[in-house]
C-alpha positions as MATLAB code, in Angstrom:
seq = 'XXXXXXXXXXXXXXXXXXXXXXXXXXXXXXXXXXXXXXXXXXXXXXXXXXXXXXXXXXXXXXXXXXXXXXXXXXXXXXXXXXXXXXXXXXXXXXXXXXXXXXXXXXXXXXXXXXXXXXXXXXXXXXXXXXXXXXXXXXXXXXXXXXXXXXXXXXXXXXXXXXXXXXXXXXXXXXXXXXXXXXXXXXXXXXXXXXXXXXXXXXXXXXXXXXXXXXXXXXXXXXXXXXXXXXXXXXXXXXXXXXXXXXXXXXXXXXXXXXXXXXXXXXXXXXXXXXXXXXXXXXXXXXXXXXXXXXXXXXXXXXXXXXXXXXXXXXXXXXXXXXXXXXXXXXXXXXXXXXXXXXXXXXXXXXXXXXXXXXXXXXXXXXXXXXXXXXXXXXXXXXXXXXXXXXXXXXXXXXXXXXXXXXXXXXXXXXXXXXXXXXXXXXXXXXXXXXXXXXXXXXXXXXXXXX';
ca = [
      77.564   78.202  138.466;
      78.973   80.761  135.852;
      76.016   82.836  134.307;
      76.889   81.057  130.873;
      78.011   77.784  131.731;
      79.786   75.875  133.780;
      81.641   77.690  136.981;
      85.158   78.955  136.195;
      86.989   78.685  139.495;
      90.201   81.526  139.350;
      93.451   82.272  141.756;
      94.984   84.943  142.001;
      99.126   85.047  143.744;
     101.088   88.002  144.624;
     103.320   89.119  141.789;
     105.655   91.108  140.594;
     105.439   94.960  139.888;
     102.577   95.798  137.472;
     103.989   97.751  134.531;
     102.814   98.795  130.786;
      99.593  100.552  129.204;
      96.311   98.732  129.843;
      93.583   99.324  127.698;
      90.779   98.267  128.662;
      87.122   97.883  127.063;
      84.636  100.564  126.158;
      82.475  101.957  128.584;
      79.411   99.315  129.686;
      76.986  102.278  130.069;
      77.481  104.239  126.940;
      78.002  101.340  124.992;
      74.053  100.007  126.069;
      72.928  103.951  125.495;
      74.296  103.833  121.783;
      72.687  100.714  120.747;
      69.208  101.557  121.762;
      69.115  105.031  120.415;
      70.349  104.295  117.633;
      67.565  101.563  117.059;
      64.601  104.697  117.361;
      66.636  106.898  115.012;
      65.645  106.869  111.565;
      68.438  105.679  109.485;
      72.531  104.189  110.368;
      74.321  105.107  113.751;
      77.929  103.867  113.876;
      79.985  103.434  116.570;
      83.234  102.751  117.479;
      84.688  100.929  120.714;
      81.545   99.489  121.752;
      82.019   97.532  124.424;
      81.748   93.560  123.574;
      80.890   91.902  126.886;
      78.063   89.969  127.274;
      76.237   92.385  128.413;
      76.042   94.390  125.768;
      76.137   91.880  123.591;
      72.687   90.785  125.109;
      71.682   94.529  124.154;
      72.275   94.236  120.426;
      70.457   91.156  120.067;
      67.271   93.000  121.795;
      67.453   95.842  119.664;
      67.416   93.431  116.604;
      64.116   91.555  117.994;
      62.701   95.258  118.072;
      63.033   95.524  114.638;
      66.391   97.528  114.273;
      69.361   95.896  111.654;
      72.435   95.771  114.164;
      75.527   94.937  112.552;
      79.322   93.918  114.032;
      81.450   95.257  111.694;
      85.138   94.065  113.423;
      87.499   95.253  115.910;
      84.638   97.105  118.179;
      82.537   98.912  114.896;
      79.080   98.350  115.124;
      76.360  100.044  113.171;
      72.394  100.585  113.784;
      69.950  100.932  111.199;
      67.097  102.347  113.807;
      63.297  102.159  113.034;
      62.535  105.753  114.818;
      60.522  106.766  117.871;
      57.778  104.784  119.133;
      59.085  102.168  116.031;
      59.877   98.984  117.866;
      58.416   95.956  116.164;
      57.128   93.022  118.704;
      59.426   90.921  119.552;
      58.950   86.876  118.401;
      60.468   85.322  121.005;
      61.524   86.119  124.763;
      64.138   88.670  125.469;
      66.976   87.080  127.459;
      69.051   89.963  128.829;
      71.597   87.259  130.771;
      73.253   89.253  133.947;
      72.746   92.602  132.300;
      70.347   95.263  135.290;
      71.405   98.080  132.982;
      70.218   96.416  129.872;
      66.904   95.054  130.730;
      65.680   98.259  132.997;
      66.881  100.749  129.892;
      65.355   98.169  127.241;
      61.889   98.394  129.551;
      62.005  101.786  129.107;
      62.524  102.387  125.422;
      59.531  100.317  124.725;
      57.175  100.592  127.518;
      55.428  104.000  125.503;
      54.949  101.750  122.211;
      51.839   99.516  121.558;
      53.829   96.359  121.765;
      53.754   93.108  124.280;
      57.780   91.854  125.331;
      58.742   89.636  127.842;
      62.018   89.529  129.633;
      64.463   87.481  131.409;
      67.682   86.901  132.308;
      69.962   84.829  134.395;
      69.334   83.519  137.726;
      71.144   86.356  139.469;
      69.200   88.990  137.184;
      65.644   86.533  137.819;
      66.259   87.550  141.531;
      66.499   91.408  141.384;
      63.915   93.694  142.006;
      62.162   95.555  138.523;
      59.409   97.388  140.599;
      61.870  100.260  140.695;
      61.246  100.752  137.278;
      58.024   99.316  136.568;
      56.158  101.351  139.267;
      57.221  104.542  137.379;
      56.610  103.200  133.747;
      53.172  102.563  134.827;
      52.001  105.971  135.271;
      53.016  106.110  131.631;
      50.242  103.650  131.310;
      52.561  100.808  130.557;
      51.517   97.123  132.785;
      53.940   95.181  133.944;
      53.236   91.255  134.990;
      55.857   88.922  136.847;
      57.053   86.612  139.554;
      56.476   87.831  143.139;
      58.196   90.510  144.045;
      58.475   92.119  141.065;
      61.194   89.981  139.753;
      61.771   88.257  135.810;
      60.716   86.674  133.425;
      58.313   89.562  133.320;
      55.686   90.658  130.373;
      54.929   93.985  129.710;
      52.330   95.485  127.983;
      53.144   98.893  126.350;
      50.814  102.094  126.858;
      48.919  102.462  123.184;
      47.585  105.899  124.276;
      50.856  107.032  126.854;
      50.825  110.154  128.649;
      53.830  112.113  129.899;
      55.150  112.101  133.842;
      56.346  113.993  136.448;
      58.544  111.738  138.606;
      60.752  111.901  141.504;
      63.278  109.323  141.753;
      63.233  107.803  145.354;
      66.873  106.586  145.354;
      69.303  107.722  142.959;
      69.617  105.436  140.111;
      70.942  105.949  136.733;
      68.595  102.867  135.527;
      65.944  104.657  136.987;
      65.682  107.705  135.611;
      66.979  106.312  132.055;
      64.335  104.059  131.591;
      61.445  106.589  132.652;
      63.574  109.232  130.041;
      63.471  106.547  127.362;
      59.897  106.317  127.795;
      59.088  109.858  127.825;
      60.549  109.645  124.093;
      57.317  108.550  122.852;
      55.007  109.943  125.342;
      53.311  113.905  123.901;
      54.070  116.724  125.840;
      56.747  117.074  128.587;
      58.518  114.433  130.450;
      60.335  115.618  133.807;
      62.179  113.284  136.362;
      63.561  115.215  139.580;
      66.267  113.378  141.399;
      67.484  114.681  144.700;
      71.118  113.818  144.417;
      72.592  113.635  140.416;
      73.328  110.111  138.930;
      75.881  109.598  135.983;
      74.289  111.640  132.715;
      74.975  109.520  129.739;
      71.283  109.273  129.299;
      70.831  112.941  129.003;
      74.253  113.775  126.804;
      73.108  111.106  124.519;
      69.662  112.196  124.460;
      70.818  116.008  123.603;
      73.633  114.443  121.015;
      70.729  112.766  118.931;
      68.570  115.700  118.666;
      65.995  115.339  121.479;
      65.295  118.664  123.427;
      66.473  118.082  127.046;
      66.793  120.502  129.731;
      68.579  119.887  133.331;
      68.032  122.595  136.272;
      68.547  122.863  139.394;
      65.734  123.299  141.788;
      64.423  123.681  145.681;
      63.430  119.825  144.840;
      66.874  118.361  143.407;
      67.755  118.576  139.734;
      64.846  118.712  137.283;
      65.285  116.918  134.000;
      62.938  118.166  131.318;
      62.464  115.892  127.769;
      60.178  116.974  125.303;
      58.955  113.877  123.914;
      58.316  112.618  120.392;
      61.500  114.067  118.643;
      62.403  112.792  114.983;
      65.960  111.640  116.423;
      69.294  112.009  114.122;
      72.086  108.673  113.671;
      74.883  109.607  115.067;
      78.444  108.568  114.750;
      79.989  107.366  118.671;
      83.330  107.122  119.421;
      83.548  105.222  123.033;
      85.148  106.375  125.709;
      86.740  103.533  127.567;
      85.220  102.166  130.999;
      86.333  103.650  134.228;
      84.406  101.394  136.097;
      86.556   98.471  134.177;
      89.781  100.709  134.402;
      88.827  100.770  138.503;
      90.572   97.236  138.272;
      94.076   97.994  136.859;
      94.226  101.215  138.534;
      93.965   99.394  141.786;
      95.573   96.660  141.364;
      98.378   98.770  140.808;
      98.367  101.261  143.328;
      98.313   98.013  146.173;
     101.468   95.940  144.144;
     105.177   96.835  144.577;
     106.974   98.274  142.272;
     103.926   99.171  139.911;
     103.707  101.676  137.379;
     100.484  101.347  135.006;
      99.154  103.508  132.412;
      95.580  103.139  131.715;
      94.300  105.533  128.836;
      91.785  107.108  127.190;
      88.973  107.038  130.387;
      85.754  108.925  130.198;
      85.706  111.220  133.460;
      82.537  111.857  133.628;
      81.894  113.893  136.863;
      79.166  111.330  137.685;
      81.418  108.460  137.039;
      85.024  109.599  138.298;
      83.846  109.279  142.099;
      86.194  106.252  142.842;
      89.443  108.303  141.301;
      88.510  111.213  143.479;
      88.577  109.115  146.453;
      91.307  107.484  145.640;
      93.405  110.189  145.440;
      92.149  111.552  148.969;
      93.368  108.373  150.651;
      96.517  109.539  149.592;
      96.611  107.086  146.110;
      99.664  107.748  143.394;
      97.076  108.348  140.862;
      97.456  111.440  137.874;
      95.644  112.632  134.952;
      97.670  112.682  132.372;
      96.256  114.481  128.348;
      92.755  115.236  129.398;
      90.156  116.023  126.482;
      87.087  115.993  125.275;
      86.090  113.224  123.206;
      82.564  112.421  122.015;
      80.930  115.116  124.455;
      82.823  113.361  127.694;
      85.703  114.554  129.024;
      88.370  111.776  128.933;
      92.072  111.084  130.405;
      94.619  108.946  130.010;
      95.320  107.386  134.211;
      98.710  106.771  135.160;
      98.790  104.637  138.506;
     101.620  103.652  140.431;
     102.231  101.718  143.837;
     101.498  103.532  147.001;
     101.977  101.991  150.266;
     101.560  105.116  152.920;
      97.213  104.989  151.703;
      94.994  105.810  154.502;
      91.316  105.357  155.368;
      89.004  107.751  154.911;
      85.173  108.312  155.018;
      83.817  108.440  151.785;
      81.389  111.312  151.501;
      77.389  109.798  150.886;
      77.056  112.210  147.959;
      79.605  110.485  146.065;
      78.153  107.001  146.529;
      76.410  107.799  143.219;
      79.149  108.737  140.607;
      81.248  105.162  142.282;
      78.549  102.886  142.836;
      79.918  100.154  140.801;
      83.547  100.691  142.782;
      82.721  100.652  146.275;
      83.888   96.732  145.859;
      86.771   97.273  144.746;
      87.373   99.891  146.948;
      87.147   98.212  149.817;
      90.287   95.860  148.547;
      92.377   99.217  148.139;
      90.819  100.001  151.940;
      92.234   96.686  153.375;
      95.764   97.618  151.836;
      95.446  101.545  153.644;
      95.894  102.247  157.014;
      92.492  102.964  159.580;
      88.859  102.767  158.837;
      87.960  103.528  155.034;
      84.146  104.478  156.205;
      81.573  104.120  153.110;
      77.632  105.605  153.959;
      74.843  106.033  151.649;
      75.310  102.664  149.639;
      72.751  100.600  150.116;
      72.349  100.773  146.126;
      74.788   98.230  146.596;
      72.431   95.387  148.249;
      70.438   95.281  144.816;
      73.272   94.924  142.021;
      74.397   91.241  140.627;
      74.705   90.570  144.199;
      74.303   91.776  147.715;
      77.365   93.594  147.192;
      78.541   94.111  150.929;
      77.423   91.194  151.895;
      79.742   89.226  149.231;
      82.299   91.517  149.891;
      81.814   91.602  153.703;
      82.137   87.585  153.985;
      85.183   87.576  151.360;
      87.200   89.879  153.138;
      86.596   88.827  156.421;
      87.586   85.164  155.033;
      90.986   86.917  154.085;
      91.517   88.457  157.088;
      89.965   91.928  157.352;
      87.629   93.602  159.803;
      84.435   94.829  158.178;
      81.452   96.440  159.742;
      78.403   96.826  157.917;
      74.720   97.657  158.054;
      71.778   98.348  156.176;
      73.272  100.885  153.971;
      76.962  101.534  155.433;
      80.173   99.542  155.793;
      83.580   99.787  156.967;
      86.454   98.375  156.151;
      89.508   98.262  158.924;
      93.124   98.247  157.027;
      95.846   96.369  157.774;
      98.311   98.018  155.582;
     100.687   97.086  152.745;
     102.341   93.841  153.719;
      99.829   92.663  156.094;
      96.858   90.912  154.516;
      96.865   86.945  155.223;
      94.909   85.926  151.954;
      94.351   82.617  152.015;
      90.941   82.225  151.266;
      88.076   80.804  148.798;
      86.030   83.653  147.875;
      82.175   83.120  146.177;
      81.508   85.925  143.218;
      77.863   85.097  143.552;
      77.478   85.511  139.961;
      78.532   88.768  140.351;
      81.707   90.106  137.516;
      82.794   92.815  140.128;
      83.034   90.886  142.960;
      85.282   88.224  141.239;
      87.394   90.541  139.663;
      87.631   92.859  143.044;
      88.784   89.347  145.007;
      91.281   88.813  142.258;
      92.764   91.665  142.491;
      93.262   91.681  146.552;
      95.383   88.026  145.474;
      97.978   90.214  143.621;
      99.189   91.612  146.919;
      98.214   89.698  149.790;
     100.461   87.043  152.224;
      98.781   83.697  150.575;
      96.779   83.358  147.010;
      93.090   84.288  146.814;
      90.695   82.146  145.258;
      87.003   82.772  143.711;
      84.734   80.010  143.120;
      84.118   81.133  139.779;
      85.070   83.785  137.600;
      82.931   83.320  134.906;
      80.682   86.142  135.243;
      84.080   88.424  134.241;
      82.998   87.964  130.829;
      79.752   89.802  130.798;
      81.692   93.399  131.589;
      85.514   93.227  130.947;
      86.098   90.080  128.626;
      89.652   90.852  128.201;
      90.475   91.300  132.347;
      93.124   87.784  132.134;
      94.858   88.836  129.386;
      95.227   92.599  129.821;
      96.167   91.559  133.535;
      99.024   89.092  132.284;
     100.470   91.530  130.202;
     100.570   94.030  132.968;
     102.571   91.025  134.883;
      99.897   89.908  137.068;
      99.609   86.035  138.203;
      95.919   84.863  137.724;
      95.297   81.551  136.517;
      92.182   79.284  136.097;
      91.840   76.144  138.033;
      92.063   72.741  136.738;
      90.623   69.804  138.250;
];
């Protein structure tokens, strides 16, 4: 079943050549980042672009039970009308953050340093991940934390009325991670430092340095050391949104695997700890340019043009990068089927704890379709076939997971026989606009009807 109703079984066929500019939402993370800092500012943060999945969505309507006035003005304008650091009201009623990892484990954060009680839930793939990750760490803040074995939603937690700041290491990299322990270092005294051994994406930090707060990033003998000094009087802002790579991932690729295809994608934040997937694409040997890069907003930003290429080959995917393309490795792994060899992808078992068990979904699906995967605890490989040679054929289950349905539709556009996924619902909490934007591009996805 759909996250917000009932399932929403999709097939995808192969089509004609993709062609024509797709412009695709704002991006998911700084899009969450903008609405909660703007609710501890003092005083109206607009922005422009936000991203209006679900997802974020979910976001705004937190912020607002915290006490901030959130308002949609149109066409992707939003404003927030904070209440300042360490200003959150209590919330009335239970805060339902529906599929949304980022969301919930950031919202944790900004209020786990104030003298307030919340409790959170979410959806029953979000009920079933693991919060320990960031409640273990908010804790030595002096925040508690009560839920459902294993650490899992709905979840109450009490914030610290006398907090105290931390030194924390990160065990596995994770943006969420070291947000929400950043976010809660905003209302902590003194300084708050998180050292992570291998760098996540930075949003957290720009964003944090664009409102006012004083942050400092080093490196060290023990990774990169992230200094906040907490209790700032943070400054509204105006945000202009860069659009999502990690939503751009999907016309990009669907592109470089059709015939024929020629897609322009533009205006994507390339973000050094985001652009991973683009890199790696383009080392497997992937038609894939930058075309006007800028700066925009304090991210550097690109317009993507993407066009077939059917000599791709495998490669292994450094571990390093797993960080700055966590979100892509499913994806990926469709372009991988469509290259020649072994695309080889370590260092991801990140992946095992999104929406889903990531390889797993995408480990059955593929196989179902015809390719050879490999995988283990925190590795998996993917065995092309090359262009031309992937039967298709099969039903594919998203597992309440957007990426996975979208990353199955998009191996349909190409493959021998149409690919089908159980339910595409889920699509709607990141990329609400993937059918249309993929019709107009030419491609041939259609719901089911009974």
């Amino acid at each position: 079943m759909s996250s917000h109703g009932d399932p929403i079984p999709m097939t995808s066929r192969a089509c004609g050549p993709l062609r024509g500019t797709a412009e695709v939402p704002g991006d998911k993370s700084i899009s969450h980042r903008s609405l909660i800092l703007g609710a501890m500012c003092i005083g109206e943060t607009t922005i422009k672009g936000l991203l209006e999945g679900q997802d974020v969505l979910d976001t705004a309507k937190a912020m607002q039970a915290f006490g901030a006035d959130v308002t949609d003005h149109g066409d992707g304008n939003w404003s927030v009308r904070g209440v300042g650091v360490g200003g959150f009201a209590e919330p009335q009623n239970v805060i339902d953050c529906g599929n949304s990892g980022t969301g919930v484990r950031l919202i944790m954060g900004a209020m786990a340093t104030q003298p307030i009680t919340a409790t959170f839930t979410g959806d029953a793939s979000l009920n079933g991940r693991p919060m320990a990750r960031v409640t273990d760490p908010l804790a030595e803040f002096g925040c508690q934390a009560v839920g459902r074995e294993g650490g899992r939603l709905p979840m109450t937690l009490v914030g610290a009325r006398a907090p105290v700041p931390v030194r924390y290491t990160v065990p596995v990299p994770s943006a969420q991670v070291k947000s929400a322990v950043l976010l809660a270092g905003l209302n902590a005294p003194g300084q708050t430092v998180v050292i992570e051994q291998e760098a996540t994406r930075d949003h957290t930090e720009r964003m944090l340095a664009g409102f006012g707060a004083r942050i400092d990033t080093r490196e060290t003998d023990e990774g990169y050391e992230i200094t906040l000094t907490g209790q700032p009087e943070l400054q509204p802002q105006h945000i202009d949104v860069p659009r999502d790579p990690s939503s751009a991932a999907f016309p990009v690729c669907a592109a470089l695997i059709t015939p024929g295809s020629d897609v322009l994608v533009p205006g994507i934040g390339l973000n050094p700890t985001r652009a991973g997937l683009f890199t790696t694409l383009r080392e497997m040997g992937a038609d894939l340019t930058y075309e006007n890069e800028r700066t925009e907003g304090g991210e550097p930003v690109a317009d993507l043009r993407a066009r077939f290429s059917p000599d791709m080959h495998g490669i292994e995917v450094p571990p390093a990068r797993a960080a700055s393309m966590i979100d892509e490795y499913p994806v990926l792994s469709v372009v991988a089927a469509y290259a020649s060899g072994q695309t080889v992808m370590r260092g991801v078992k990140e992946l095992r704890v999104k929406e889903s068990d990531r390889i797993d979904a995408m480990a059955q699906g593929l196989r179902a379709n015809g390719i050879e995967v490999e995988e283990g605890p925190d590795w998996w490989i993917v065995t092309g076939l090359g262009h031309g040679n992937v039967p298709g054929g099969a039903v594919c289950a998203s597992q309440l997971d957007h990426r996975i349905a979208m990353s199955f539709l998009i191996l349909g556009m190409a493959a021998n026989a149409p690919v089908r996924v159980d339910d595409g619902g889920p699509i709607a909490t990141s990329f609400p606009i993937f059918e249309p934007l993929m019709a107009r591009l030419g491609a041939d996805v259609s719901r089911d009807t009974a």
